[in-house]
N, C-alpha and C positions, 0 to 999 in steps of 0.2 A: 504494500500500500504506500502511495505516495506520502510524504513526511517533506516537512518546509527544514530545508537545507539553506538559505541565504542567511546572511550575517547575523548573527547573534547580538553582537552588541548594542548593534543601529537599532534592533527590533528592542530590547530591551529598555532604551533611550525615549522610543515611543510611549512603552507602554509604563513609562516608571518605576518599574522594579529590575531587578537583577534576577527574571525570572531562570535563565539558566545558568543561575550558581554566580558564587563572587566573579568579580570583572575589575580588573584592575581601570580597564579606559573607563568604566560606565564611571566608576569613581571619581576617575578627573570631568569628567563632561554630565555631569549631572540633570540635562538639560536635553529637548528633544530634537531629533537630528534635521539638519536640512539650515538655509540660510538662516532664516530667522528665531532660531533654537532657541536662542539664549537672549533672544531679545525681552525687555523687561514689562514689554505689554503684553498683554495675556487676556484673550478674548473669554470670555464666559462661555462653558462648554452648556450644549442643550443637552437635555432629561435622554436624549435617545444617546448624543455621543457619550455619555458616564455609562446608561447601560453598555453600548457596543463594545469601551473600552476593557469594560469587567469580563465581559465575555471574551472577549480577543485575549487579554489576560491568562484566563484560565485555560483556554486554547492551548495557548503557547508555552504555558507552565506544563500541561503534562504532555504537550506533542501531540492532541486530537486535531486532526481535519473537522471541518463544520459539518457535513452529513455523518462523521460517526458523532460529533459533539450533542449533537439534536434528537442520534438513537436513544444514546445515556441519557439525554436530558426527559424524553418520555416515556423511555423506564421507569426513571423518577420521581415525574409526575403520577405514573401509576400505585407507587408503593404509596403506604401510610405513613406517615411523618411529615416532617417541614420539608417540603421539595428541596429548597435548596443545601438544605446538609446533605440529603440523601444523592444528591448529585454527587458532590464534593466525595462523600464515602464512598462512591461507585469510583470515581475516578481514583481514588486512596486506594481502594482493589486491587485497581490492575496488576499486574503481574510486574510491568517492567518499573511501576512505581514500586510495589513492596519492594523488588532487586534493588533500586536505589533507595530508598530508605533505612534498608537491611545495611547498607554501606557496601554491598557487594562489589557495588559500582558507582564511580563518583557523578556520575550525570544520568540524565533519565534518557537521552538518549546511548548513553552507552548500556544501560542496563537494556534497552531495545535491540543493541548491537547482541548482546551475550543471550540473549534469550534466542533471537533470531537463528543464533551460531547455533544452540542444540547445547549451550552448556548449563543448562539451568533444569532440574528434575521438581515436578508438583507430586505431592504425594509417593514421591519415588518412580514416577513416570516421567520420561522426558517430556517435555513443551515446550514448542517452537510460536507459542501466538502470543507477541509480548500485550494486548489488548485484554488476555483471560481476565476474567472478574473472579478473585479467588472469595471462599466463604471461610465463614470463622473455620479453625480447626485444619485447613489449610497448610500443607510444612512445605516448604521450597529450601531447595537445596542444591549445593554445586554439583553438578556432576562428576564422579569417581574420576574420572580420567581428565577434566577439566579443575582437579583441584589444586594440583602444582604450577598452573599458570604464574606470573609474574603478578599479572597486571591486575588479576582476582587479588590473591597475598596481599600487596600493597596496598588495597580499597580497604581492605578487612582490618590489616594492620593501622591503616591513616585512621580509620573511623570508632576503632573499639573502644575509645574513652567516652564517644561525643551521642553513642547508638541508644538515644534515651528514648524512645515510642512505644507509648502504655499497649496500643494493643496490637505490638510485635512482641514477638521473645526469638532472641538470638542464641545460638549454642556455636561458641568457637570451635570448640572440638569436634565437633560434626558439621560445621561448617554450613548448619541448616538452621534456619528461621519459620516460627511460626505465625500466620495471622490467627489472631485471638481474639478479635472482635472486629467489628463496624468502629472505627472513630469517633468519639463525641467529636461537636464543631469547635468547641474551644482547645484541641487538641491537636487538629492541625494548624501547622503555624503558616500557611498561606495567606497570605495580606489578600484575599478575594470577599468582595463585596459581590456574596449570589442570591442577597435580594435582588439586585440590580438585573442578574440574570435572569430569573425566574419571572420578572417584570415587563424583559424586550422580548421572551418566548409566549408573553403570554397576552402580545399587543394582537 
């Protein structure tokens, strides 16, 4: 499936956040890209462009295209709860987000990478669809022959201080992680306004 490959930082600059991971330039340019970026007049954004941005936002945070972003979003709508957590939780699911959360993988596109590759087992079955929606109870794990990589070690190693999400459980030794629940909303630390979204899908 297609996945947005152009600059990372430029898009980030847009949307205000450091959505894929610190950036040292986003740091210096704090501001949005194109001539008039950093000019100090600033037009009042309308009620449609704060939703579109929230949405673009979250887009671009976990790496969804708009026709699968609209599937989640009416599954969401379907379930009981507050639509917009249950998004947010759907999207927390995914498979190639638990690998980056897990710290397996420092970005959520590389966690798309290594899932894609065939190195990542669910339940002790291989899976190659970094999009699955895993359920509580859930264990992912590296794959046996995928576990001496470099570049796994080093995620695993960079991250085991910092691997603090309540409803993960990580096992070093085994190299596998569990999902353990749905995420309450104030547990994930995403800066996403999905009132806002739940607002422009529901114009």
């Amino acid at each position: 499936m297609a996945r947005y490959t152009g600059p990372t930082t430029k898009k980030a600059r847009a949307l205000g956040e450091m959505i894929f991971g610190y950036d040292k330039s986003f740091e210096r340019k704090k501001y949005r890209p194109g001539q008039h970026g950093n000019s100090k007049r600033r037009r009042q954004k309308s009620e449609y462009a704060l939703q579109l941005l929230e949405k673009q936002k979250a887009k671009y945070t976990y790496g969804v295209l708009e026709r699968q972003f609209r599937n989640i979003f009416e599954k969401a709508s379907s379930k009981s709860g507050v639509t917009g957590t249950v998004l947010l939780q759907f999207l927390e699911a995914r498979l190639d987000n638990t690998i980056f959360r897990l710290g397996i993988a420092r970005t959520r596109r590389a966690a798309r990478q290594l899932v894609s590759h065939k190195h990542v087992l669910v339940n002790g079955e291989l899976s190659n669809i970094p999009s699955r929606r895993l359920k509580p109870g859930d264990v992912v794990s590296v794959r046996g022959k995928s576990q001496h990589l470099e570049v796994i070690n080093d995620n695993i190693g960079a991250k085991a201080d910092i691997r603090k999400f309540p409803w993960l459980e990580w096992n070093a030794d085994r190299m596998e992680g569990k999902f353990l629940a749905f995420p309450e909303r104030d547990e994930i630390p995403e800066k996403i306004n999905e009132q806002l979204i739940v607002e422009l899908y529901s114009k």
